[in-house]
C-alpha positions as a Markdown table, in Angstrom:
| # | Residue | x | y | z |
|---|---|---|---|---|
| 1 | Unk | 9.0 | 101.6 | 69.4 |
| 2 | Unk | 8.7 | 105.3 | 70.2 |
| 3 | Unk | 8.3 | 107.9 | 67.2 |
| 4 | Unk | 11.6 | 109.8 | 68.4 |
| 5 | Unk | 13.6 | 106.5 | 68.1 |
| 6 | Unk | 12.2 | 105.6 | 64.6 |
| 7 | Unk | 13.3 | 109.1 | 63.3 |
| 8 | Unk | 16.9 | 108.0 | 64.7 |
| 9 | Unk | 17.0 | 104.8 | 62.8 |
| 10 | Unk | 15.6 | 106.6 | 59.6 |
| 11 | Unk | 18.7 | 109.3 | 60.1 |
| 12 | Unk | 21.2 | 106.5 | 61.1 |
| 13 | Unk | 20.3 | 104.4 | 57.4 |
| 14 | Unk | 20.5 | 108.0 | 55.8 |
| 15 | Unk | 24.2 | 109.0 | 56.7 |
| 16 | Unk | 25.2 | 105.5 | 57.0 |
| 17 | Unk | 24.3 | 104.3 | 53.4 |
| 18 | Unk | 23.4 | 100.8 | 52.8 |
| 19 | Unk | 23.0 | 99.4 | 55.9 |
| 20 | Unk | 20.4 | 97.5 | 57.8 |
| 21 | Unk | 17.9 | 98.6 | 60.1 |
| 22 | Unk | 19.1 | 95.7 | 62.9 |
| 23 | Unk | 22.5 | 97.7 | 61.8 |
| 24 | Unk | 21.1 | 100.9 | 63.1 |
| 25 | Unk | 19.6 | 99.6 | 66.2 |
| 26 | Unk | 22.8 | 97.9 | 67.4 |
| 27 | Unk | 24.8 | 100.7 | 67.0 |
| 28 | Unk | 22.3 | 103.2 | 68.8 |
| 29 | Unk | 21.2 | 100.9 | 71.9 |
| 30 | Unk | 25.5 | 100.8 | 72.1 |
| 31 | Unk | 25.3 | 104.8 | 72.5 |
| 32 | Unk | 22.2 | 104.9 | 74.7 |
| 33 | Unk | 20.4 | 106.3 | 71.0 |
| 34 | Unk | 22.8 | 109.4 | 70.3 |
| 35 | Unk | 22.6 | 109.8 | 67.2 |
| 36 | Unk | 26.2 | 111.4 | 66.5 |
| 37 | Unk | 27.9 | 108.7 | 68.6 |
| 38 | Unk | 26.6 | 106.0 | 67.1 |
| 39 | Unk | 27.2 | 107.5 | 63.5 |
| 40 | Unk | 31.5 | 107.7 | 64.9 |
| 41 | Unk | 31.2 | 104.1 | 66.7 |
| 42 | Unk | 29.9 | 102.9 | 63.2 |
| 43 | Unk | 32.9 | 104.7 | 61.2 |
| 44 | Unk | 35.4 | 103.3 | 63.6 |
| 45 | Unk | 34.0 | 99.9 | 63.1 |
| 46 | Unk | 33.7 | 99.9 | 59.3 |
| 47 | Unk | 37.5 | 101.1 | 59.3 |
| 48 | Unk | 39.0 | 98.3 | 61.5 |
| 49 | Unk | 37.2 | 95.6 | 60.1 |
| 50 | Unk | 39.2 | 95.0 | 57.0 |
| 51 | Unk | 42.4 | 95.9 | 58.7 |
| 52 | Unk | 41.1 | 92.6 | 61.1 |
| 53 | Unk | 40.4 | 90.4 | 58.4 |
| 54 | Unk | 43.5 | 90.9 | 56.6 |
| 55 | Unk | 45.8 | 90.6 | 59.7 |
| 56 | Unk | 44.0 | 87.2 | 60.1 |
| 57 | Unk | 44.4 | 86.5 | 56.7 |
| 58 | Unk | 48.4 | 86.9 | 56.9 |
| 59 | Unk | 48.8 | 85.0 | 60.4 |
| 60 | Unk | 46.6 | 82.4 | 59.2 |
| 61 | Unk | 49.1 | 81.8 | 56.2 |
| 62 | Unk | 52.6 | 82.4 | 58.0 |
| 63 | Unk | 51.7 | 79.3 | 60.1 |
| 64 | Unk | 50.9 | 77.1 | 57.3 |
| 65 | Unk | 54.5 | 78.3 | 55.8 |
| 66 | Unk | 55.9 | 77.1 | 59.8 |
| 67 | Unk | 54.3 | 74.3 | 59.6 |
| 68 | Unk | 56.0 | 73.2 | 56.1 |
| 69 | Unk | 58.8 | 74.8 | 57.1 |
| 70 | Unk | 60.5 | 74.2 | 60.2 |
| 71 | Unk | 64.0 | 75.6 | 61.4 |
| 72 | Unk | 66.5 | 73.3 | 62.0 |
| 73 | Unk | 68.0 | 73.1 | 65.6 |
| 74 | Unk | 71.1 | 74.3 | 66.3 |
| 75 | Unk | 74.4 | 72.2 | 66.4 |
| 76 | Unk | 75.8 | 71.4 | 69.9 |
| 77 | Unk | 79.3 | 72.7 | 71.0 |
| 78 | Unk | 81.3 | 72.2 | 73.5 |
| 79 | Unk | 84.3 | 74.4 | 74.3 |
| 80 | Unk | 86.5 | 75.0 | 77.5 |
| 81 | Unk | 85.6 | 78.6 | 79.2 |
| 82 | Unk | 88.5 | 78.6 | 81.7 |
| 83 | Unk | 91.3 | 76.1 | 82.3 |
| 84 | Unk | 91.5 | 73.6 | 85.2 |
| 85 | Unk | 94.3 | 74.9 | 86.9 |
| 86 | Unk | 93.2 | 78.4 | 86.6 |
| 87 | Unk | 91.4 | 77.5 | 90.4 |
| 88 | Unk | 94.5 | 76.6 | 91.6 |
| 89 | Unk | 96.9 | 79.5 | 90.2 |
| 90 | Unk | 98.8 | 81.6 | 92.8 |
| 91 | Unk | 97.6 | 85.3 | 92.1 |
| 92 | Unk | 100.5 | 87.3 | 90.8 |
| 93 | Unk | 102.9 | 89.0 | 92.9 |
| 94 | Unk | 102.8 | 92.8 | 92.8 |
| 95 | Unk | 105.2 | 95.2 | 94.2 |
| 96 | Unk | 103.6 | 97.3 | 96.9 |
| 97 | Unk | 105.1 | 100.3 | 95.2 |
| 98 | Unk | 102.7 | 99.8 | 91.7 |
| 99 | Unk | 99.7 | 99.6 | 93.9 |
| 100 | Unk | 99.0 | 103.5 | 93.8 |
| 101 | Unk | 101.5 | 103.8 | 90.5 |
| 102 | Unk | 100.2 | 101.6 | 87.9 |
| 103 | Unk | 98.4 | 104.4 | 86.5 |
| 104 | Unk | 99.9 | 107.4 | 87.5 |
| 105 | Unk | 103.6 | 106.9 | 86.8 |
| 106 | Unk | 104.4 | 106.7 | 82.8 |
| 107 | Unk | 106.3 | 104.2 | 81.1 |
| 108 | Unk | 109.6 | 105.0 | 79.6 |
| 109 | Unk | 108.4 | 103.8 | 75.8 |
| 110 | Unk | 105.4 | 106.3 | 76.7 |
| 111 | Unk | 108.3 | 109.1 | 77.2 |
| 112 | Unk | 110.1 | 108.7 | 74.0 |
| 113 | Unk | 106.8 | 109.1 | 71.8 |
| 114 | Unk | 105.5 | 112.5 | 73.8 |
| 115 | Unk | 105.8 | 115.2 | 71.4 |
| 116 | Unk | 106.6 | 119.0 | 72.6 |
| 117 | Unk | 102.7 | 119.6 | 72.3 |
| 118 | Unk | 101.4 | 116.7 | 73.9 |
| 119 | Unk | 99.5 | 116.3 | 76.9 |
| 120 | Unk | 100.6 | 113.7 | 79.7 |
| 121 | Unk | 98.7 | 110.9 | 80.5 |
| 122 | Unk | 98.1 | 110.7 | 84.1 |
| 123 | Unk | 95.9 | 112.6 | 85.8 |
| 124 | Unk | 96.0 | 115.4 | 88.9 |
| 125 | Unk | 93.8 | 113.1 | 91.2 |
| 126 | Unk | 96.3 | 109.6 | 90.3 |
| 127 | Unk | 99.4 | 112.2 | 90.6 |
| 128 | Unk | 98.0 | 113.3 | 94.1 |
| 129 | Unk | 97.0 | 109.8 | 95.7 |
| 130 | Unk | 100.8 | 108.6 | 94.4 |
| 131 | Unk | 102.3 | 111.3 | 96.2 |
| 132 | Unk | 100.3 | 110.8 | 99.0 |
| 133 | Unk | 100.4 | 106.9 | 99.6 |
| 134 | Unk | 103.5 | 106.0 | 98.3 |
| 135 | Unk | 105.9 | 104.2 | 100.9 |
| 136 | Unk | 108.9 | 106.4 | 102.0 |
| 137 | Unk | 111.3 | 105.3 | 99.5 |
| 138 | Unk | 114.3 | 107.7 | 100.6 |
| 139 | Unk | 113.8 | 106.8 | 104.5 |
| 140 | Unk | 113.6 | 102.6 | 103.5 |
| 141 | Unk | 116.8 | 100.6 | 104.0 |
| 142 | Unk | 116.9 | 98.5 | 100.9 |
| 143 | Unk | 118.1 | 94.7 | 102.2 |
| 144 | Unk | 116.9 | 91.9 | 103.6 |
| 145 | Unk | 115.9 | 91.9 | 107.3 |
| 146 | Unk | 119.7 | 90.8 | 108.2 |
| 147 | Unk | 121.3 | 93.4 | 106.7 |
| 148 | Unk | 119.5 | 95.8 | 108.0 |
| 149 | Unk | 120.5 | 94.5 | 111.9 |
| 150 | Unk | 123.8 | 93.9 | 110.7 |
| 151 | Unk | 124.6 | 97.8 | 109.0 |
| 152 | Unk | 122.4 | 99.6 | 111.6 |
| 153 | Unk | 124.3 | 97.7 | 114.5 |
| 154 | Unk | 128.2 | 98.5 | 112.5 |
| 155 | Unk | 126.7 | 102.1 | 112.1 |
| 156 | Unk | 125.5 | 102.5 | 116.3 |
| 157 | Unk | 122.3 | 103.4 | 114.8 |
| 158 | Unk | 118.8 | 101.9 | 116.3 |
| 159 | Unk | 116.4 | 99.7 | 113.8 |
| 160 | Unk | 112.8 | 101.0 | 113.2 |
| 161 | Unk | 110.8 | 97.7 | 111.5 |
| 162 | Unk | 107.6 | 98.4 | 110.0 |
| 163 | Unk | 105.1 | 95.3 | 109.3 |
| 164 | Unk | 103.1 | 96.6 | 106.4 |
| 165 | Unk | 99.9 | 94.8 | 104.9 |
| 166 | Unk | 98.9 | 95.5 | 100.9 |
| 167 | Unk | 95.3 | 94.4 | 102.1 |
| 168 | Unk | 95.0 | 97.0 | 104.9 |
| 169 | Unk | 94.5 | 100.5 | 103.7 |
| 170 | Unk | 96.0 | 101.9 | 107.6 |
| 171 | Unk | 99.2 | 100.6 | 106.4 |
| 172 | Unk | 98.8 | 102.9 | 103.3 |
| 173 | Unk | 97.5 | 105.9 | 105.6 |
| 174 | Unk | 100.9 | 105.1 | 107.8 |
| 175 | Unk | 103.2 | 106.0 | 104.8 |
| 176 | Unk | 101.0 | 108.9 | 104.0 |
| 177 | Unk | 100.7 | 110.3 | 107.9 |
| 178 | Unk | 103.9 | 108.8 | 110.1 |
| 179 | Unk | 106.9 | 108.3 | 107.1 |
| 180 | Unk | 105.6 | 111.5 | 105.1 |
| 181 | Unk | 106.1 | 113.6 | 108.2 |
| 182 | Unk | 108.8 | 116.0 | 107.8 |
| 183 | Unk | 110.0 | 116.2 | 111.6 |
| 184 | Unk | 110.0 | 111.6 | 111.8 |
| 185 | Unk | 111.8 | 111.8 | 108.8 |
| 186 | Unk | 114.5 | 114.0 | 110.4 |
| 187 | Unk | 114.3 | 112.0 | 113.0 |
| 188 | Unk | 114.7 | 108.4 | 110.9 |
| 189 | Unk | 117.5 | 109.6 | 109.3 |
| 190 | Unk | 119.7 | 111.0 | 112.1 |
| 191 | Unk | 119.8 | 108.4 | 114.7 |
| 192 | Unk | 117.4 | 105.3 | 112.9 |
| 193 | Unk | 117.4 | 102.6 | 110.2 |
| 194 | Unk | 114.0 | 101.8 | 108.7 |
| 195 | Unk | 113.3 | 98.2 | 107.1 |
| 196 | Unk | 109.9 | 98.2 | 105.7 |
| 197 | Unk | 108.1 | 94.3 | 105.2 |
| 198 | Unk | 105.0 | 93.5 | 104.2 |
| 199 | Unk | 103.5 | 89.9 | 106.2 |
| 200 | Unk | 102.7 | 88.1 | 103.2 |
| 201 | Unk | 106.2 | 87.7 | 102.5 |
| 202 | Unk | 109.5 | 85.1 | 103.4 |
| 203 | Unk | 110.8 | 88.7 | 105.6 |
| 204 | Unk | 107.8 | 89.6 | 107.0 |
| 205 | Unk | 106.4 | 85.8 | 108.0 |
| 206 | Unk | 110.1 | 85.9 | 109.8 |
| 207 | Unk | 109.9 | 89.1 | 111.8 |
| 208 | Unk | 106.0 | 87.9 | 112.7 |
| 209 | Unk | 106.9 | 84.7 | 113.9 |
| 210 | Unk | 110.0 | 85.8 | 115.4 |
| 211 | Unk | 108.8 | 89.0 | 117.7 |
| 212 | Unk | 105.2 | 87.3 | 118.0 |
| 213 | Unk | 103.1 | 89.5 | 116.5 |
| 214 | Unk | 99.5 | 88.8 | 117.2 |
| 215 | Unk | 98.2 | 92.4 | 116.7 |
| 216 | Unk | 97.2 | 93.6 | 112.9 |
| 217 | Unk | 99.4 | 95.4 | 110.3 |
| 218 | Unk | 100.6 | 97.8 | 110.7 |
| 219 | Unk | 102.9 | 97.2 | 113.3 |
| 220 | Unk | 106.1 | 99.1 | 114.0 |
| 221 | Unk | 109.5 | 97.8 | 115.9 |
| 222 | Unk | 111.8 | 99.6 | 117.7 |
| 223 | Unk | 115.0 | 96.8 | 117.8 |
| 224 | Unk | 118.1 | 96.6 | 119.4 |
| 225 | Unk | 120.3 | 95.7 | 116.7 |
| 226 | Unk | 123.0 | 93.9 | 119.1 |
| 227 | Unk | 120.6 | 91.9 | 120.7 |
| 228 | Unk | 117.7 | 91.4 | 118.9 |
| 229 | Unk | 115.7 | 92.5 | 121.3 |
| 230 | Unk | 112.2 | 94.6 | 121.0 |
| 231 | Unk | 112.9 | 97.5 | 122.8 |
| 232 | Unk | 109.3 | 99.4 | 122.3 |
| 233 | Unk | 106.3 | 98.4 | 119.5 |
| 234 | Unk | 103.3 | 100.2 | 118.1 |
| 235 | Unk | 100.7 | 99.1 | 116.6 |
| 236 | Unk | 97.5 | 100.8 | 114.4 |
| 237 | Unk | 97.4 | 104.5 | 113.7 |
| 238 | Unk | 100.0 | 106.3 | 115.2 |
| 239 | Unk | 100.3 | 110.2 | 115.7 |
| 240 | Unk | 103.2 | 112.0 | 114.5 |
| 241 | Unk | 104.0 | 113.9 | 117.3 |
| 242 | Unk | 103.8 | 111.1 | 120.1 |
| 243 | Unk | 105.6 | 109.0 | 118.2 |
| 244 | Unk | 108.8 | 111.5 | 117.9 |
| 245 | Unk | 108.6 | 111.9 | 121.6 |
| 246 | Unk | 108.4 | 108.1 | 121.9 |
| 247 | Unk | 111.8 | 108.4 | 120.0 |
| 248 | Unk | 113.7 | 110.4 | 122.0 |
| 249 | Unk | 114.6 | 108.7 | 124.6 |
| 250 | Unk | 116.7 | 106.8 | 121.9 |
| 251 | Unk | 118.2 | 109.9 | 120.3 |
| 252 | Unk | 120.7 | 110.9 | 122.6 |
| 253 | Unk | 122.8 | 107.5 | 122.8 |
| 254 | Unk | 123.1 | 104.7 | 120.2 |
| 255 | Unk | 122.8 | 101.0 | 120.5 |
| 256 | Unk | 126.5 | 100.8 | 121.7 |
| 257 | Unk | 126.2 | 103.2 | 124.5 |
| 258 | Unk | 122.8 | 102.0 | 125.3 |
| 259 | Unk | 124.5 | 98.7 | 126.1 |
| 260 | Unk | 128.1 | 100.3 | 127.9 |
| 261 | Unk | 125.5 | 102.0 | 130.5 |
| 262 | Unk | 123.3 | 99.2 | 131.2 |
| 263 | Unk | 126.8 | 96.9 | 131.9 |
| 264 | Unk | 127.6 | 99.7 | 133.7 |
| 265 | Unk | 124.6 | 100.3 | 135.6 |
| 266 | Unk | 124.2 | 97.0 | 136.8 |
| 267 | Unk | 128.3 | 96.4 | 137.6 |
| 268 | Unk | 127.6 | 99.7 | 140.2 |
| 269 | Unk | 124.3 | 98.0 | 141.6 |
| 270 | Unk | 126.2 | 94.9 | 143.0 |
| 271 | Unk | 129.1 | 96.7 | 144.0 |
| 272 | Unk | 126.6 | 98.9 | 145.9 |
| 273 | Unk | 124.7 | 95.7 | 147.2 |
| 274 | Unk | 128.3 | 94.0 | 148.6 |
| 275 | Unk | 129.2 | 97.4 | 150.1 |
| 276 | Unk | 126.1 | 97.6 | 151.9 |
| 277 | Unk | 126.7 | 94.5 | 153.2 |
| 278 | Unk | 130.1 | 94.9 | 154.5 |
| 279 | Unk | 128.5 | 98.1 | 156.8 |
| 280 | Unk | 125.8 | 97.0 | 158.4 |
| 281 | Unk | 127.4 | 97.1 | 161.4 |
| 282 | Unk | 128.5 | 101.0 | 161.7 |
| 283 | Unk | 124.8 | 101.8 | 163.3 |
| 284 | Unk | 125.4 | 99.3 | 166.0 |
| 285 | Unk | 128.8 | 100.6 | 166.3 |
| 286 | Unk | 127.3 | 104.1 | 167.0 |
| 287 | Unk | 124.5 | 102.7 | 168.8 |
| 288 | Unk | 127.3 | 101.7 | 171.9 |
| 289 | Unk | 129.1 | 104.9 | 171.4 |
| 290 | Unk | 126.0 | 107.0 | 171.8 |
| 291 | Unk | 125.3 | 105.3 | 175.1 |
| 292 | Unk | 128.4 | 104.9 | 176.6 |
| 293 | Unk | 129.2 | 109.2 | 175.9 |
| 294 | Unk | 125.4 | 109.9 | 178.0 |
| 295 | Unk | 126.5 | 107.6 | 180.5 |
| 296 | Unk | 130.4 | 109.6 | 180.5 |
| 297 | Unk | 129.5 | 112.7 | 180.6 |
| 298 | Unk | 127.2 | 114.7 | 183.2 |
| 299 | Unk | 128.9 | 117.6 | 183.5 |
| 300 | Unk | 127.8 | 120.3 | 181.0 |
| 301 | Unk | 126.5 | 120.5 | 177.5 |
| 302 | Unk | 129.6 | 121.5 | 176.0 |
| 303 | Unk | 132.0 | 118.2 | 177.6 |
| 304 | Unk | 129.1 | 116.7 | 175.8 |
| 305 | Unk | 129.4 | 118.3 | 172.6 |
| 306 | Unk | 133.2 | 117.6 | 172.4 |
| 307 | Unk | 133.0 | 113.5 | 173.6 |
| 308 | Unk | 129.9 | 113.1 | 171.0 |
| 309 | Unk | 131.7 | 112.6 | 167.4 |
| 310 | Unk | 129.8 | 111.2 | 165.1 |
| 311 | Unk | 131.0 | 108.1 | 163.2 |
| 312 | Unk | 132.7 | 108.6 | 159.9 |
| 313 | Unk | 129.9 | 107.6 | 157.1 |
| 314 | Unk | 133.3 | 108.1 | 154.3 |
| 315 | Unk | 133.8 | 110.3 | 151.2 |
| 316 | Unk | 130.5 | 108.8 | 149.9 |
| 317 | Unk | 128.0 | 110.1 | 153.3 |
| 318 | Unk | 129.6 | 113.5 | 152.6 |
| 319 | Unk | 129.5 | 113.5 | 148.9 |
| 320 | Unk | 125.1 | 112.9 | 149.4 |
| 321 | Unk | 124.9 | 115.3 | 151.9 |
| 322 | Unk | 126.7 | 117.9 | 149.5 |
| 323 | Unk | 124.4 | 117.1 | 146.4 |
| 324 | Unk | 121.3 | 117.4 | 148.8 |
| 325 | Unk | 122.6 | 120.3 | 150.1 |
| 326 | Unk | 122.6 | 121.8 | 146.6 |
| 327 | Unk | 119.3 | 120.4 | 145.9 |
| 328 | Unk | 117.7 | 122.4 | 148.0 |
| 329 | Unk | 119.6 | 125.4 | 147.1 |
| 330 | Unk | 118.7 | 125.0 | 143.3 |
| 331 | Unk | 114.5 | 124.4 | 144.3 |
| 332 | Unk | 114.5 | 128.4 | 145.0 |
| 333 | Unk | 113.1 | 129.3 | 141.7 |
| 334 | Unk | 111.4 | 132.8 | 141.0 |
| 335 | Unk | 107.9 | 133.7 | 141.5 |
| 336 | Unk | 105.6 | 132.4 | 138.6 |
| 337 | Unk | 103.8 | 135.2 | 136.7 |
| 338 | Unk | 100.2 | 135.9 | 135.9 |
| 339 | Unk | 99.6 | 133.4 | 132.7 |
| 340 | Unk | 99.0 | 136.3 | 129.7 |
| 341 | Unk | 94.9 | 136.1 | 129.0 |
| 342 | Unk | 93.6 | 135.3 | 125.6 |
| 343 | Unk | 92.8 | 139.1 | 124.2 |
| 344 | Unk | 96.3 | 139.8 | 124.6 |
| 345 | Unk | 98.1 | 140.3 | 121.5 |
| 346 | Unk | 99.0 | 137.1 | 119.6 |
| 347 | Unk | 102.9 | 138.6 | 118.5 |
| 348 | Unk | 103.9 | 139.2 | 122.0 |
| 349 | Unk | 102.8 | 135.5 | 123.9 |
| 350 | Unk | 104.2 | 132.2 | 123.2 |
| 351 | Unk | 103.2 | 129.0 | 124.2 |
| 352 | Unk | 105.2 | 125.9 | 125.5 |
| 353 | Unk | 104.3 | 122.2 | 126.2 |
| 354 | Unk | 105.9 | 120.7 | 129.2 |
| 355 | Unk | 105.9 | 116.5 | 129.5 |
| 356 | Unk | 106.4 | 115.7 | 133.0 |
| 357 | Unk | 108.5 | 112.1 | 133.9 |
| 358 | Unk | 104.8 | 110.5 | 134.8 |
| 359 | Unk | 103.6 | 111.0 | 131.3 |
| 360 | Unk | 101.3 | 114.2 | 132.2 |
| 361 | Unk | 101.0 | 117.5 | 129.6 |
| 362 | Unk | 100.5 | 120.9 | 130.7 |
| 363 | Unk | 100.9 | 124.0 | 128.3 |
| 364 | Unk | 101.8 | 127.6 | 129.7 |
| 365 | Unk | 101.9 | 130.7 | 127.7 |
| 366 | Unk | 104.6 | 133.3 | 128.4 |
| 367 | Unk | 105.4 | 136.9 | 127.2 |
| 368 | Unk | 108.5 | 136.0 | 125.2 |
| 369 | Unk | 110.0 | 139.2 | 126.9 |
| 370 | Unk | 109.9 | 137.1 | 130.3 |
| 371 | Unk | 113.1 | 135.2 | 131.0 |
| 372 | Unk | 113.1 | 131.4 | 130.9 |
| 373 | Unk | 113.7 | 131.0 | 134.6 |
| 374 | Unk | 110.0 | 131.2 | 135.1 |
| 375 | Unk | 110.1 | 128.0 | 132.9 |
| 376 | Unk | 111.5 | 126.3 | 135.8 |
| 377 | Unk | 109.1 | 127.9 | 138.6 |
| 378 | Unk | 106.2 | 126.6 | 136.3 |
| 379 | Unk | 107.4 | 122.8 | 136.5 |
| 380 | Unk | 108.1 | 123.1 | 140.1 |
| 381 | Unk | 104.6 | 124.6 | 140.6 |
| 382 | Unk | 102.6 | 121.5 | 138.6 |
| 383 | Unk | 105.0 | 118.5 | 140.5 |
| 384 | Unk | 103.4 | 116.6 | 143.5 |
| 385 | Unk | 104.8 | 117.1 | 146.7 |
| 386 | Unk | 106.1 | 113.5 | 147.0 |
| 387 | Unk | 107.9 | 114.6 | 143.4 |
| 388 | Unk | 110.0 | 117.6 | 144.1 |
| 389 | Unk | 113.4 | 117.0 | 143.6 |
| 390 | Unk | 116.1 | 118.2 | 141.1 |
| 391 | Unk | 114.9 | 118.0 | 137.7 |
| 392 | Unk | 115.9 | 119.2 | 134.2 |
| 393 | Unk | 114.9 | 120.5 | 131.0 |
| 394 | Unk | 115.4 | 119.4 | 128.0 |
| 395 | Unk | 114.0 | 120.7 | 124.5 |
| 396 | Unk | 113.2 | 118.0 | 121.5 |
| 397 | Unk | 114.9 | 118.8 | 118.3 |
| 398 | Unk | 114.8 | 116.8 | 115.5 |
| 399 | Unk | 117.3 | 114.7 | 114.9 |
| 400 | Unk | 118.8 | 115.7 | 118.8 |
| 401 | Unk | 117.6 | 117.2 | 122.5 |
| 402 | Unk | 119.0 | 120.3 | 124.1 |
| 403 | Unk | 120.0 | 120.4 | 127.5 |
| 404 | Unk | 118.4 | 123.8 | 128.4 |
| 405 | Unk | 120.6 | 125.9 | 131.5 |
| 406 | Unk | 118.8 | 127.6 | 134.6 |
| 407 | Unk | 121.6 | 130.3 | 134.5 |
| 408 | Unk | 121.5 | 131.3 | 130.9 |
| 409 | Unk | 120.4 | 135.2 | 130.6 |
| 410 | Unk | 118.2 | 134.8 | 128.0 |
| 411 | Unk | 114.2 | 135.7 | 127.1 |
| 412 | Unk | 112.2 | 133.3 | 125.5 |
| 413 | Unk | 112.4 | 134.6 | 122.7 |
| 414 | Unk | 116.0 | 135.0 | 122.2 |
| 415 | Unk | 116.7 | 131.3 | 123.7 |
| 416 | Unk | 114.3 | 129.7 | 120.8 |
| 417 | Unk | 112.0 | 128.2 | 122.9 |
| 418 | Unk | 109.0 | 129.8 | 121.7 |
| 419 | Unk | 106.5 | 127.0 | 120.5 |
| 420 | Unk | 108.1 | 123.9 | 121.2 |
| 421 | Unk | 108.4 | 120.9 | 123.6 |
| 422 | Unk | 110.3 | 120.8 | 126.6 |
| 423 | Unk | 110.4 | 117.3 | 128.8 |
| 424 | Unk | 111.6 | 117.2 | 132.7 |
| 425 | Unk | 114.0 | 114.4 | 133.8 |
| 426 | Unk | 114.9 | 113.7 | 137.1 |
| 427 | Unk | 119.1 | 114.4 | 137.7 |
């Protein structure tokens, strides 16, 4: 052993008093023979060793207490966490109405105890999604499905069904989108009844089975309430605006004149059919005139002129000829105007949308000093050839249409037509 290591040893037994020289040794080959390293390991190692032997101590004597003594096991229980029929319980029945106010709408118990300084319980965001969601309660006919055909046909009003579903949030959206929407509502209540059902109940399973649903809630049915029948249906998320237009059509007559004009209607087709019938023979009638007049007269234009007389056709040949007549009178409308460009100034320009008979859109702007004669030379100008015939205009109103007149002397502003929808049917 080298003379340097000896003089560590000697050091190591000098700080670290009573100890070996294997002591010393060990703990310097551990720090490669730092002297100062060692010294720490050995401090380190003196101070854990009792804490060691004493922990071993106390485990060695809690497991000879275990041993003697053991814990009893616990007793066994048996107990029923849910009852048997539970599985089989119908859920409870809630009224579609408590779906978005069960937490926003107080109790009346809960209004007798609020004090003059107390806050109330709902908040903004439940208040909002009630109001929003909430099925039109003032538009709903409150009855059963036969009621509701029964009062709507003794007041000539159409029936407007909705199918709801509490499951399906579009039905939700439709009261907050269609029902909430101030001009349908206007609409609803001037010429419609509205019976609202949801398909998971007795009225609902009826109307589905019945009309033969096959398309998801929510559905809506437009119903004759004499007949029964489905006169239009619409299904999923419906716009606001089509949907009104949809309706008009069903404005201007009620269920009772509706079916008057369709006797009527088809009472004049067969009495045109039999009439029809009954002449077929004037051509071939004027067929034998014709050729026995050329074969007559040879002598000058004008004998021919007064033998040729053409056969009587009745009140009803010269009553067509006079309405074509005016036909073509009334197509002379005024030359359309340049459409006003977009950096003209908002205050003086209005704009109109035009629904043509084949379902087609167009929108025109106008000055509103212009007069609405030009309204007509626009609609002329956007109808195929094939299509040019008498038409008119009518504006939609809530709750009624408006017949508008060629003749009137009016602007568009001062006729009210600024901003709205106008629809062409044929006369």
């Amino acid at each position: 052993m080298r003379d340097d290591q000896q003089k560590l040893i000697s050091s190591f037994m000098e700080i670290a008093i009573g100890q070996t020289k294997d002591t010393a040794i060990q703990f310097l080959k551990a720090t490669s023979w730092n002297l100062e390293e060692a010294i720490n390991l050995f401090i380190i190692h003196r101070e854990n060793q009792p804490l060691c032997q004493q922990n071993a101590t106390e485990l060695h004597r809690s497991d000879y207490q275990e041993e003697e003594h053991i814990r009893p096991p616990l007793p066994s229980i048996r107990d029923t966490l849910y009852d048997s029929s539970y599985m089989y319980q119908t859920p409870v029945q809630v009224c579609p109405e408590e779906i978005w106010d069960a937490e926003s709408e107080p109790s009346e118990d809960s209004d007798t105890d609020v004090g003059p300084d107390s806050k109330p319980e709902p908040s903004e965001e439940s208040r909002r999604l009630s109001c929003l969601f909430r099925a039109p309660l003032k538009l709903l006919f409150q009855g059963t499905f036969e009621e509701a055909k029964s009062t709507s046909s003794r007041q000539n009003l159409w029936l407007l069904v909705n199918l709801q579903s509490t499951t399906e949030f579009a039905s939700h959206m439709l009261n907050r989108d269609l029902w909430a929407n101030e001009v349908v509502s206007q609409a609803i209540e001037s010429s419609f009844i509205l019976s609202q059902v949801y398909d998971d109940t007795t009225e609902g399973k009826k109307v589905s089975t019945f009309y033969r649903i096959e398309s998801a809630p929510p559905v809506v049915l437009l119903i004759d309430p004499i007949t029964g029948q489905n006169m239009r249906s619409w299904s999923g998320a419906i716009e606001a605006h089509g949907f009104v237009e949809d309706l008009m059509k069903y404005m201007d007559d009620g269920p009772h004149q509706y079916m008057a004009s369709s006797t009527r209607n088809k009472r004049m087709k067969t009495d045109k059919i039999s009439s029809e019938s009954s002449q077929t023979g004037l051509p071939e009638l004027a067929e034998s005139l014709e050729t026995k007049e050329e074969e007559s007269c040879s002598s000058s234009n004008q004998t021919i002129s007064q033998i040729v007389v053409p056969p009587s056709w009745g009140p009803e040949f010269e009553k067509s000829a006079e309405v074509k007549q005016e036909e073509e009178t009334c197509l002379r409308y005024p030359d359309l105007t340049e459409e006003p460009k977009g950096d003209c100034d908002r205050s003086l320009v209005c704009s109109l949308c035009v629904r043509f008979p084949d379902g087609r859109r167009k929108q025109r702007k106008f000055l509103k000093t212009e007069p609405i004669q030009l309204l007509w030379s626009f609609c002329y100008s956007q109808m195929v050839e094939s299509d040019k015939k008498a038409f008119k205009l009518v504006q939609a109103i809530p709750g009624a249409s408006k017949t508008l007149e060629y003749g009137a002397n009016a602007t568009f502003d001062q006729s009210g037509l600024a901003n709205s929808m106008i629809s062409i049917t044929w006369e």
